[in-house]
N, C-alpha and C positions, 0 to 999 in steps of 0.2 A: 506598463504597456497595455493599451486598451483593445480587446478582445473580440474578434469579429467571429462569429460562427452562421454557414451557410445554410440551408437546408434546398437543396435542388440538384439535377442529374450533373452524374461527373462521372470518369471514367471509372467501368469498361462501357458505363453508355456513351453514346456518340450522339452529334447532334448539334444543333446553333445555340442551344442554352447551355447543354453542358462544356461546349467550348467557350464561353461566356461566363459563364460562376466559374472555369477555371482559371483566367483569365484575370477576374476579376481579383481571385485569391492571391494570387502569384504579387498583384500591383499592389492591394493592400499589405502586403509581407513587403514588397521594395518599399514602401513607404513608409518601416516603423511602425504597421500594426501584428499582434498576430491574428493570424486567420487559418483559417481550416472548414472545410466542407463535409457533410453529411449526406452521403446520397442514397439513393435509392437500390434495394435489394430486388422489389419486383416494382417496377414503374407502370404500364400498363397489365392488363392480361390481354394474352396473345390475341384475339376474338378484335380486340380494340386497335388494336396496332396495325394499320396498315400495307407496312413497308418488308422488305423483306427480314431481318434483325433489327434488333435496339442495340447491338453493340459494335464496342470499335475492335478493332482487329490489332490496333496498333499496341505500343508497348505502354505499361502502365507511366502516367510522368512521374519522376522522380523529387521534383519540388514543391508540390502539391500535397498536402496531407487530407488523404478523403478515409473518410470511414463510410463504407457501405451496409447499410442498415435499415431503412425503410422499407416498410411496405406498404403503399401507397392505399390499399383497401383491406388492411385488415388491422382490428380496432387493437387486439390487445399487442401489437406490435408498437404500434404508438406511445402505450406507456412505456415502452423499454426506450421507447425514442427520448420521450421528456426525462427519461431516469439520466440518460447519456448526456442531455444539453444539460442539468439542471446540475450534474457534476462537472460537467467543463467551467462553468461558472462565466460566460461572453456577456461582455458589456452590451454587443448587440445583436440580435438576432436575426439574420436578412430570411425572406421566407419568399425563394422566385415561384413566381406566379405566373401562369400560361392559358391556365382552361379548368373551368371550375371543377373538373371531374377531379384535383387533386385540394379540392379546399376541403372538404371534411377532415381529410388528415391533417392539414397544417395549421385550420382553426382547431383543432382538439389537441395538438401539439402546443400555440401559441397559446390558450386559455390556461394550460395547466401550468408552463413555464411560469409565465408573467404572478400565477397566484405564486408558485415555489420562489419566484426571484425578482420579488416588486419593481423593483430598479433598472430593472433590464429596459432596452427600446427593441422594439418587437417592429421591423421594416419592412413591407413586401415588395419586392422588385419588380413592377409588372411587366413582364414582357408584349401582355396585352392584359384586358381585366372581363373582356367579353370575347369569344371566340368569333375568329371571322365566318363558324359556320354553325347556329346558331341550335340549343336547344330548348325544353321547355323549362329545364330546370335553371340555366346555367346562373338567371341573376342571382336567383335564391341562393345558390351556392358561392357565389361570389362576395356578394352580401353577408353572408355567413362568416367568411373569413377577412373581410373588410372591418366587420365589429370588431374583431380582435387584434388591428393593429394598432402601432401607436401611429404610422406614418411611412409615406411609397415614395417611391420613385417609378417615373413614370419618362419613356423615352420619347414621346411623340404626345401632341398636342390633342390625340384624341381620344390617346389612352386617357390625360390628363382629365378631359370632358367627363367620362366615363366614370373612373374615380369619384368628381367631386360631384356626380348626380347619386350614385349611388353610397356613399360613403363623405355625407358633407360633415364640415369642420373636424374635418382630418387634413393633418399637415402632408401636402402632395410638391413635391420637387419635380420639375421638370428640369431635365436635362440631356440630351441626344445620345444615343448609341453613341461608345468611342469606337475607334477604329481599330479594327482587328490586325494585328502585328505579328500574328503566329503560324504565319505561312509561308516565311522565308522570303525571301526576294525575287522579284522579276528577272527572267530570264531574254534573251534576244527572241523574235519573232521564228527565226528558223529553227533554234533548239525547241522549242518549245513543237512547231511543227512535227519535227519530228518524235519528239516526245510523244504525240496525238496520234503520232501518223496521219498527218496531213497536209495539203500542199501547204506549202510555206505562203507561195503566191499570191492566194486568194484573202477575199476581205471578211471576217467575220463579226456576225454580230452575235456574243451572250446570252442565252436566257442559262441561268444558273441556279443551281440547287431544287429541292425536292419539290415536284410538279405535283401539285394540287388547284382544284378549280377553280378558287381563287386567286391564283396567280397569275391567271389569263394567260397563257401561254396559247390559247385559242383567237384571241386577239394580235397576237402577237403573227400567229400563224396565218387569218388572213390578209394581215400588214403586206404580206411578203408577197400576196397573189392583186393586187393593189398596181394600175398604171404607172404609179411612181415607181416600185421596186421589179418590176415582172421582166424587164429586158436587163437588170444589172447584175454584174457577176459580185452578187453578196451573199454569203451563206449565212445559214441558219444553224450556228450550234446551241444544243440543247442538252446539258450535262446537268444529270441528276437524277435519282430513284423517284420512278414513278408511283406515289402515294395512290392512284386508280389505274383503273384500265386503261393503259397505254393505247389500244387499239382505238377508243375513241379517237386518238390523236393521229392515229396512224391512217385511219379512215378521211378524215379530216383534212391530212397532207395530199390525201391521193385523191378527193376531191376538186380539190384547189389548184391540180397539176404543179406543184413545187414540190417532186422527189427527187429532184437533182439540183435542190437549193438549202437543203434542210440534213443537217446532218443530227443524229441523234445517242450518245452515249448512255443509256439508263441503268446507271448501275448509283451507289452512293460516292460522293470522290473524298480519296484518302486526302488526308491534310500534307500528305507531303505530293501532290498528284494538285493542288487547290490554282499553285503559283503557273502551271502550264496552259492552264485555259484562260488563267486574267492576260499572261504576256501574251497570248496565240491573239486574246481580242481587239477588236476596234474601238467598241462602245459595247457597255451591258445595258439589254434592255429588261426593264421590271412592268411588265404591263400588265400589274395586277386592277383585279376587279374591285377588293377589298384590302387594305393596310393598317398598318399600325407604324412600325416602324422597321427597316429592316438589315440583317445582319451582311446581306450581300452587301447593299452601297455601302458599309464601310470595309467590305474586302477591295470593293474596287476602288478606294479615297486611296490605302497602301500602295493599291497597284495605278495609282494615277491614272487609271481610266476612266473615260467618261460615258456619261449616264442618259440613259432614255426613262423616265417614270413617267406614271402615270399618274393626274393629278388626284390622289387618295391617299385619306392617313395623314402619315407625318414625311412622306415621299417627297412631297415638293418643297418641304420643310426643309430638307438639305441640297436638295440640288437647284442650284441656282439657273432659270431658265436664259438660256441665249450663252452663258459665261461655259458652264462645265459640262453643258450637256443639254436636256430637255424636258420641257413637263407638260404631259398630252394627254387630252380628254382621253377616253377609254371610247377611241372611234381608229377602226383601223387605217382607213383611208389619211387621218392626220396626223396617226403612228408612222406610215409610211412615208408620208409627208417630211417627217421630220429628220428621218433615216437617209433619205433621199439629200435632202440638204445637209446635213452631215458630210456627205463622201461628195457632192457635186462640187460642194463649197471649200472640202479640206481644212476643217474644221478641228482635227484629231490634235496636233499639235495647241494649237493654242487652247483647247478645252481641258486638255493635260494639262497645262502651264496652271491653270487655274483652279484644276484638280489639286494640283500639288501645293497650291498656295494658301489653300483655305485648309487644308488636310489636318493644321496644328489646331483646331480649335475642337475636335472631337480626340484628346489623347485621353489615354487612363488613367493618368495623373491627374487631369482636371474632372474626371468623375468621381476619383478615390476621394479626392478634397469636399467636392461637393457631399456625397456620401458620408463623410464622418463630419463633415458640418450641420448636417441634417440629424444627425445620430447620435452625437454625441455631446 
């Protein structure tokens, strides 16, 4: 049986990757590998970290095998890390990747492995390879831990770019986020409502998960003060921990005079709390500034809702414009545009149907395949 070990956050951290590497373990375990994850003891330091915890509150999973052991910035913990892989003995090493501030650990983990276990394939998973918020060091660090692979995966076409500029004739797979399946099922519009506490009645449009500047949620916001949306009963829900100062945003709203179209939940949402605001919605809108590729549209592919992106990254990549949803310059006035024919047109049903039909081409199944094809 051929042996998969992970290196990236997993519970008690919480989060789109570590729900993702666990995710990922669980499919490679249905599929006849073993696997098992190695996460992180201190992942950022606090000064770094944003938001208000790194961790989840929920119960540890029971089918997951994680060992918690890294420390992401300190050097002689690394070697205990490579003592731990090089005794596991894994055919392959996945090494996710997000933001160079964790590449000196996982090239200093990856160089000493690969000399102790020649044999090994040494994989980085990018979840991006550049951040979308940019520093002076980052390529160098990126670069740094690009030498030491054997070969990525890469889920959008710009990570892909990216990769093969700064890491050429290195083997790079593309292949799409699958869709996430770990948030239970859709519920009716009214439980859900009241789940929220909120009118059941009303039409709502998505912005979801952790607000940062690059997600344009600011776009999104004067969408909504826009002649196309400004007389229509559409709200504005906005569910997720505020990564900055919320008050910009709030400032913002009450500019625009839309505080009675904007509703705002800023807290982080439990995974069992995820399924009430996809059933509660219409269409999720993503109107980000900058992309790569992302973990929402494949919560809403599960929940057969359809999509507003913005045309950035690997965004327009999956959603297909006019069929399941929409793909709009990063211009509010045609964000709105777009919203407005949506509900004028009644649109929801048949962009569902379409949601729902293409929905098998992004499974875990066919990532796990591609991934031990690449691997092994």
């Amino acid at each position: 049986m051929k042996k998969f070990l992970s290196i990236g956050p997993a519970y008690p951290l919480r989060g789109g990757i570590a729900d993702f590497n666990e995710t990922l373990t669980r499919n490679l375990c249905a599929q006849g590998f073993e696997a098992s994850i190695v996460s992180y003891s201190t992942q950022y330091p606090s000064f770094l970290f944003p938001g208000k915890t790194q961790y989840s509150t929920a119960e540890k999973p029971s089918d997951v095998d994680i060992e918690t052991v890294l420390h992401s910035y300190n050097p002689q913990n690394w070697l205990r890390v490579v003592k731990y892989v090089v005794h596991q003995k894994p055919a392959v090493l996945l090494l996710h990747f997000w933001m160079p501030f964790f590449a000196p650990a996982l090239g200093f983990i990856a160089k000493r492995v690969k000399k102790l276990l020649p044999n090994i394939t040494i994989c980085a998973i990018c979840h991006n390879f550049l951040p979308h918020e940019r520093s002076r060091f980052d390529v160098a660090f990126a670069t740094y831990l690009a030498t030491r692979c054997d070969c990525f995966v890469a889920m959008s076409q710009s990570v892909v770019a990216d990769i093969e500029r700064y890491a050429p004739n290195k083997r790079v797979l593309y292949t799409p986020h699958p869709m996430y399946d770990n948030f239970g099922e859709a519920v009716s519009k009214a439980q859900a409502a009241q789940e929220l506490n909120l009118p059941a009645d009303a039409s709502y449009v998505l912005f979801f998960g952790l607000v940062r500047a690059y997600k344009g949620l600011d776009l999104l916001l004067q969408a909504f003060a826009q002649k196309a949306l400004i007389d229509k009963k559409i709200m504005l829900l906005v569910a997720g921990e505020f990564y900055e100062n919320p008050e910009l945003y709030y400032k913002q709203i009450r500019e625009l005079g839309i505080e009675d179209r904007v509703i705002i939940h800023n807290e982080f949402i439990a995974h069992d709390r995820v399924r009430y605001y996809f059933s509660l919605a219409d269409i999720v809108a993503q109107t980000y500034h900058s992309a790569t590729q992302s973990g929402i549209t494949q919560i809403a592919f599960h929940f057969n809702v359809p999509m507003l992106v913005t045309n950035v990254g690997g965004l327009s990549e999956i959603v297909k414009q006019g069929e399941m949803g929409y793909v709009c310059e990063k211009n509010p006035a045609k964000i709105a545009a777009a919203l407005a024919d949506f509900y004028e047109n009644n649109r929801a049903e048949t962009f569902r149907n379409v949601v729902e039909r293409e929905k098998h081409y992004y499974t875990w199944e066919t990532f796990v395949q591609r991934l031990a094809e690449l691997t092994l």
